[in-house]
N, C-alpha and C positions, 0 to 999 in steps of 0.2 A: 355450741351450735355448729362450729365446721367440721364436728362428726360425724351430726345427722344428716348434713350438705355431702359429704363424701360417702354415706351409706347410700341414701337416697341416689344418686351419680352411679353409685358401683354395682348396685342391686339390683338393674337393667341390665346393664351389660353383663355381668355374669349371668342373668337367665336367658343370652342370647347367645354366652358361648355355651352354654349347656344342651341348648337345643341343633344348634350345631354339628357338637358333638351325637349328639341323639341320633342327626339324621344321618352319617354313615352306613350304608348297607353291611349288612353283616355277609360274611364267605358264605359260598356255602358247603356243605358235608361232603366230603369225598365219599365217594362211591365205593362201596365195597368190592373186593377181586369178588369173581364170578364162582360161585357155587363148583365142585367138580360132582360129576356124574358117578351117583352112589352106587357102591356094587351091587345093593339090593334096597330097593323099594318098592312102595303100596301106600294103601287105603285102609285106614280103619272105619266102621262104623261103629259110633258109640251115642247108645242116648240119640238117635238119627242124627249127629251129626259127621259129618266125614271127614276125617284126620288123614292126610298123608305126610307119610314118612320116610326115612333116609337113612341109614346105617353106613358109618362110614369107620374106618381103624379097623385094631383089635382091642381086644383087653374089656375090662369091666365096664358092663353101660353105664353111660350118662345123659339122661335125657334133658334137652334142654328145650325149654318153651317160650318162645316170643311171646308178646304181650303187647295191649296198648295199640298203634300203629305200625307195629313193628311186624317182621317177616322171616321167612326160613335163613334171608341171607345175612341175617346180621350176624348169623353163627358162621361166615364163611370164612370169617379168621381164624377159627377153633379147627377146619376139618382138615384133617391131614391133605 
């Protein structure tokens, strides 16, 4: 019986440090550097929809495509 007296005791409190714990705000995301100003861009239309793009280095393309809620600038780590 002084098992289920000390589970029953500890089984509370532990769901109130858990919640606790829960309610810490999480950081938020740093901000990506700012984009630099590509030497050559535009507008595509494809299928009506309109694409613009950005050409940045040299050497062989790589096209890279945001998704989801994402944006041109998450690639701003990538551009020279």
């Amino acid at each position: 019986m002084p098992i289920l007296r000390r589970f029953a005791l500890g089984a509370p409190l532990l769901a109130l440090l858990g919640t606790a714990a829960a309610a810490q705000p999480v950081p938020p995301f740093p901000q990506p550097p700012v984009l630099p100003v590509p030497p050559h861009s535009g507008y595509v239309a494809l299928d009506g929809v309109r694409l613009g793009y950005g050409e940045f280095g040299t050497g062989p393309v790589v096209l890279l495509i945001e998704g989801g809620l994402g944006s041109g600038e998450n690639w701003a780590y990538l551009a020279p």
